[in-house]
C-alpha positions as CSV (number, residue, x, y, z in Angstrom):
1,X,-10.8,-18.2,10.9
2,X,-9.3,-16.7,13.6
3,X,-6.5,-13.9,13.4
4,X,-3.5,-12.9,15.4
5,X,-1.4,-9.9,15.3
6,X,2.6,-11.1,15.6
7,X,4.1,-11.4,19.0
8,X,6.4,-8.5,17.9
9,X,4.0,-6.5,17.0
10,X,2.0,-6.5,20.2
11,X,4.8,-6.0,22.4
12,X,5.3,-2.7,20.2
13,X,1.5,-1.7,21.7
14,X,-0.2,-2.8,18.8
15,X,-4.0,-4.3,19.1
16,X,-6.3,-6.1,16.5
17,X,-9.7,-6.2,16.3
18,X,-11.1,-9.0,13.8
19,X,-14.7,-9.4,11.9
20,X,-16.4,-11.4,10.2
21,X,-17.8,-8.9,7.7
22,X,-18.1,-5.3,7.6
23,X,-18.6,-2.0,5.2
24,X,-14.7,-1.0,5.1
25,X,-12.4,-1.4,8.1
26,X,-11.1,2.3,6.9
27,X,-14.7,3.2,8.0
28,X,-14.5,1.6,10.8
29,X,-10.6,2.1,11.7
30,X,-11.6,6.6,11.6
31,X,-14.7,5.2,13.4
32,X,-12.2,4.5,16.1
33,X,-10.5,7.4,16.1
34,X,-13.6,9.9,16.5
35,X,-14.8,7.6,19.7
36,X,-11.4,7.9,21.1
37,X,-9.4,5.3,20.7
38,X,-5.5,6.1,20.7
39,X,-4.3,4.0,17.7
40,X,-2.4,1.6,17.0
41,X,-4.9,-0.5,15.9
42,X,-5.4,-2.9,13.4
43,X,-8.9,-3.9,11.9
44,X,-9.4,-6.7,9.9
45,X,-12.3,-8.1,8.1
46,X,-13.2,-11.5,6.5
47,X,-15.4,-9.5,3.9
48,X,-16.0,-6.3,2.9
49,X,-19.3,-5.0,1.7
50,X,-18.1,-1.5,0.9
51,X,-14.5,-1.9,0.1
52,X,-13.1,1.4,-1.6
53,X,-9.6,2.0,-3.2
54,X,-8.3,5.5,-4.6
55,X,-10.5,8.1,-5.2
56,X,-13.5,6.3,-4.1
57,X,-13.4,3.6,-6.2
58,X,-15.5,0.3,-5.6
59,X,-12.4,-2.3,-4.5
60,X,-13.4,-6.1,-4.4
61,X,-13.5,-7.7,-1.5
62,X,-14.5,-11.3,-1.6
63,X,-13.5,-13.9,1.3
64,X,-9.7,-15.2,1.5
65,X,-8.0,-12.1,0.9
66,X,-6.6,-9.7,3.4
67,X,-8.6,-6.3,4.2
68,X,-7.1,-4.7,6.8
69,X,-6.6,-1.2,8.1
70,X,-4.4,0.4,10.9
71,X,-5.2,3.4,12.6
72,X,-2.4,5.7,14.0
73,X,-3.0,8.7,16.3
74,X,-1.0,11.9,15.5
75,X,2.4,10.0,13.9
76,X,3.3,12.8,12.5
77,X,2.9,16.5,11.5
78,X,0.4,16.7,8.7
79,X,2.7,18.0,5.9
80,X,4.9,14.5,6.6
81,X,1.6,12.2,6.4
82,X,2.3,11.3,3.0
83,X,5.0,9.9,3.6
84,X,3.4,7.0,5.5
85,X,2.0,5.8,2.1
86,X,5.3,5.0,1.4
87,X,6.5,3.5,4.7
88,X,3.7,1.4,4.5
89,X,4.4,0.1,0.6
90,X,8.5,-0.7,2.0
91,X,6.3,-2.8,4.9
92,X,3.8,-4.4,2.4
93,X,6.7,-5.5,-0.3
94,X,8.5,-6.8,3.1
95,X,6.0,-8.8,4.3
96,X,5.4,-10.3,0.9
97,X,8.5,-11.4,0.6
98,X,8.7,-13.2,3.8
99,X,6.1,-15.2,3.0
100,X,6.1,-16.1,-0.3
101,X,10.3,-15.6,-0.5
102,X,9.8,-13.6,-4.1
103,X,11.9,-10.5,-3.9
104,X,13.2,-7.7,-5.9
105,X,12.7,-7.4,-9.1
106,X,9.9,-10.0,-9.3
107,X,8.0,-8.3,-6.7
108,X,8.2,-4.5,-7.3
109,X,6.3,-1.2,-6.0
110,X,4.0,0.8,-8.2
111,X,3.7,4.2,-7.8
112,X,1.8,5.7,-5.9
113,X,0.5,2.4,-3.6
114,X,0.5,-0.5,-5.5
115,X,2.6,-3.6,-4.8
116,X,3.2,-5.9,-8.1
117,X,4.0,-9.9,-8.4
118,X,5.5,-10.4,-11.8
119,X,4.2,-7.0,-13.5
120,X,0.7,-7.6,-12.2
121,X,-0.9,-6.1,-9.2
122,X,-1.5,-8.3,-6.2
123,X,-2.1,-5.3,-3.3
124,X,-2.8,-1.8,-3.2
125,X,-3.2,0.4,0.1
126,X,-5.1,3.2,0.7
127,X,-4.0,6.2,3.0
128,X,-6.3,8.3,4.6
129,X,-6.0,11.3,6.9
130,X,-8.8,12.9,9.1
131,X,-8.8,15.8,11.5
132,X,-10.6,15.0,14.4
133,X,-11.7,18.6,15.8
134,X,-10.3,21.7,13.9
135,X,-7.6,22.0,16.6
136,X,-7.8,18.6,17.5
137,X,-5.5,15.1,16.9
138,X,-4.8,14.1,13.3
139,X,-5.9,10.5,12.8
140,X,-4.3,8.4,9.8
141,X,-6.0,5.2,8.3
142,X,-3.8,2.8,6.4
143,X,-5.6,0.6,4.6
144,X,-4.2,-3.1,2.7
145,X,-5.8,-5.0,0.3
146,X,-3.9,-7.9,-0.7
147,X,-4.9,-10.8,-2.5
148,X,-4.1,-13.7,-1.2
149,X,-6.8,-16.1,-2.8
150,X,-8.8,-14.2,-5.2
151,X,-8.3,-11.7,-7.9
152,X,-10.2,-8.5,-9.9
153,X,-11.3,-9.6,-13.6
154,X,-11.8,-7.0,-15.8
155,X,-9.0,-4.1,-14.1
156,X,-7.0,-1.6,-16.0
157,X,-3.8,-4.3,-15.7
158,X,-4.0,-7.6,-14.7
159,X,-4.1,-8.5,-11.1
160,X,-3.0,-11.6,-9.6
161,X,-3.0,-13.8,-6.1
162,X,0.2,-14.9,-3.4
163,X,-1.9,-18.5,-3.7
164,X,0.1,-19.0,-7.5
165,X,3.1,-18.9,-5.2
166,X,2.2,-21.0,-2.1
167,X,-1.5,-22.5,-2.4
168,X,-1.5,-22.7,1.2
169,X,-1.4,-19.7,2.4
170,X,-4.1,-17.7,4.2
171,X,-4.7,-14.0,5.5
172,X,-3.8,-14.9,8.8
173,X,0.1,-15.5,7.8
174,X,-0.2,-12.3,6.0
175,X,-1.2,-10.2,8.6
176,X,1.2,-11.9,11.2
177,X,3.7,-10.6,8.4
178,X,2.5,-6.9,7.7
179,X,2.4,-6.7,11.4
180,X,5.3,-6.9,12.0
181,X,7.3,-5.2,9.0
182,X,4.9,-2.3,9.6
183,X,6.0,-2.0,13.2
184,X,9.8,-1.9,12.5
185,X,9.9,0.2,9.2
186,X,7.1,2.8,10.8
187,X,9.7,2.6,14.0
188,X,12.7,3.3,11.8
189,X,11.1,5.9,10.0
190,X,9.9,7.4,13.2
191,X,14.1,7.6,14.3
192,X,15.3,8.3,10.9
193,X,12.9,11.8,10.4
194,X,14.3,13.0,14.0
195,X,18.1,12.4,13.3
196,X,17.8,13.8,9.7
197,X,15.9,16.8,9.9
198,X,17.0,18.1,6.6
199,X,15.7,15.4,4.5
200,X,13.6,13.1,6.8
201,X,11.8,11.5,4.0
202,X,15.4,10.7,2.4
203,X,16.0,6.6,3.8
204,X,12.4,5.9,2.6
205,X,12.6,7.4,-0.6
206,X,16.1,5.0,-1.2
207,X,14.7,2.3,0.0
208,X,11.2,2.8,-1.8
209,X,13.0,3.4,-5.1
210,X,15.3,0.2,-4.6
211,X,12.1,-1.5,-4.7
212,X,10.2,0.4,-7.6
213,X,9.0,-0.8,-10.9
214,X,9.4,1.8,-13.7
215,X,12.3,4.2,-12.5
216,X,13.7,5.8,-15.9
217,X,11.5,3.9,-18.1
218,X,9.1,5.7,-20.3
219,X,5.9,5.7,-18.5
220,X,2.3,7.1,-18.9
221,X,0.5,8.8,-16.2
222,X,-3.4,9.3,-16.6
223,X,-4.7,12.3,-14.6
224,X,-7.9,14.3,-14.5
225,X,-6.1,16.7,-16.7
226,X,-5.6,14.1,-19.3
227,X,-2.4,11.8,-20.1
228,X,1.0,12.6,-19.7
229,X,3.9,10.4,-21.6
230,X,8.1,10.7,-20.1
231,X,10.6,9.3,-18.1
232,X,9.8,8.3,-14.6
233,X,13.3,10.0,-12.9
234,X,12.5,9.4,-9.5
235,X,10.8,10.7,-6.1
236,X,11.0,14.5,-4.8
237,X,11.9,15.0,-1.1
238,X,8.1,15.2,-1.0
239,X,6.9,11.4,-2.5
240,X,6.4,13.7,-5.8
241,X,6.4,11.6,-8.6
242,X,9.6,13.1,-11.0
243,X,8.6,13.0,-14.9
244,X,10.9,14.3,-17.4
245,X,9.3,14.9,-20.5
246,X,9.9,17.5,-23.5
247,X,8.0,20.3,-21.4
248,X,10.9,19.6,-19.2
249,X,11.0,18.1,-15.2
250,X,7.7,17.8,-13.5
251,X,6.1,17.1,-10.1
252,X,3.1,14.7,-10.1
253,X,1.8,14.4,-6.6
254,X,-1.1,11.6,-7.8
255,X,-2.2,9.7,-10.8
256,X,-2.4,6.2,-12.3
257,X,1.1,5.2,-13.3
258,X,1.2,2.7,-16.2
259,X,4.3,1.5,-18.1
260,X,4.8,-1.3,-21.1
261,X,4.7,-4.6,-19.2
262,X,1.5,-3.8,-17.4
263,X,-0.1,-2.5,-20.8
264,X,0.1,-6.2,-22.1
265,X,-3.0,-8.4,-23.2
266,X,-5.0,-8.8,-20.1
267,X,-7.2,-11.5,-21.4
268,X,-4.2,-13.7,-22.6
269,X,-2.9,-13.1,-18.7
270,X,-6.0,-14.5,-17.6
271,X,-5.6,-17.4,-19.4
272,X,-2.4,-18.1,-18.0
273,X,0.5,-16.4,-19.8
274,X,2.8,-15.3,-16.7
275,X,6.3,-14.4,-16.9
276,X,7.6,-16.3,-14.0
């Protein structure tokens, strides 16, 4: 199957390059970077043989989904790089949306980088930054996982496919899509940090938590340190996850965020029970 990048997003100096199979187009996207290339370039694979999620984590990558990474060349300072997770969640629920025309609240955004289709998880990203010489340029991978055909068995909550929506649809619409919602929310973000200097991170975060599953619900977050039970208040200036429990307010910067509807019978999911 052959792949195309939008129109829009190529006259915006984007490029693609499309496999067949590979290891992980992260891999290959920082790859890119350390041979030179400038970025703003999209990888996409038909397969993955080495897929990886958050903190190193084996992601499944069978044929009919969308893996895809995008490599940008310093967009940013470092301390700001974060905040690209979050541009690029506002582009993934975006580009969703256009194609399957499922909005808010239906189609929500987990904290940190999950994107969720009727409380179960249909995309994730991955965001990745790698200084290329000490002094040198800061390269930032991107990379989406969405399922278009095919879903995990056997995940923490259920997961679930944009084929339960619209059977027809293939990776190739999907990319055409995040191309394109990427290009103009990464561009708007790009304006917004330079006229807003004091809060640059303060349009994303409003239009991140417009879109957010959980905000002041009681949530548990599972971290190395063990579990931690509150409200989920909001984002910090920062992408810091707010939690107000009885030790009082508290910044999570990472963690597995889980809240009553994705705590549900997974099995009885599997066999069909969705809330549509």
């Amino acid at each position: 199957m052959i792949v195309h990048l939008s129109p829009e997003t190529e006259a915006a100096g984007y490029r693609l390059l499309s496999l067949e199979a590979t290891g992980s187009t992260n891999d290959d996207a920082l790859q890119a970077a350390r041979a030179g290339d400038p970025g703003q370039l999209w990888i996409t694979a038909a397969e993955q043989l080495a897929g990886r999620g958050r903190h190193g984590r084996q992601w499944s990558s069978p044929p009919g989904n969308l893996y895809a990474s995008l490599l940008l060349i310093d967009p940013c300072e470092m301390p700001s790089a974060p905040q690209l997770g979050f541009v690029a969640g506002l582009a993934l629920h975006e580009a969703v949306e256009a194609v399957t025309g499922i909005g808010t609240p239906r189609l929500s955004l987990k904290w940190p980088n999950d994107l969720l289709l009727d409380g179960a998880k249909v995309s994730g990203l991955l965001l990745e930054g790698h200084r290329l010489q000490p002094n040198g340029p800061l390269a930032i991978v991107i990379g989406f996982g969405v399922n278009v055909a095919f879903a995990p068995t056997g995940t923490p909550y259920p997961a679930t496919t944009l084929q339960t929506l619209r059977p027809e649809l293939d990776r190739g619409e999907v990319l055409r899509a995040l191309s394109s919602a990427f290009a103009r929310t990464f561009s708007a973000w790009r304006t917004s940090s330079r006229m807003n200097a004091s809060d640059p991170f303060g349009a994303i975060r409003r239009l991140w938590l417009e879109r957010a599953a959980g905000v002041g619900r009681e949530v548990t977050l599972r971290l190395p340190s063990g579990e931690k039970k509150g409200t989920f208040e909001g984002l910090d200036r920062f992408g810091r996850l707010q939690l107000k429990s009885l030790d009082g307010l508290e910044l999570i910067d990472a963690g597995d965020l889980y809240f009553p509807n994705l705590l549900h019978d997974i099995a009885k999911h599997e066999a069909g029970s969705k809330r549509f």
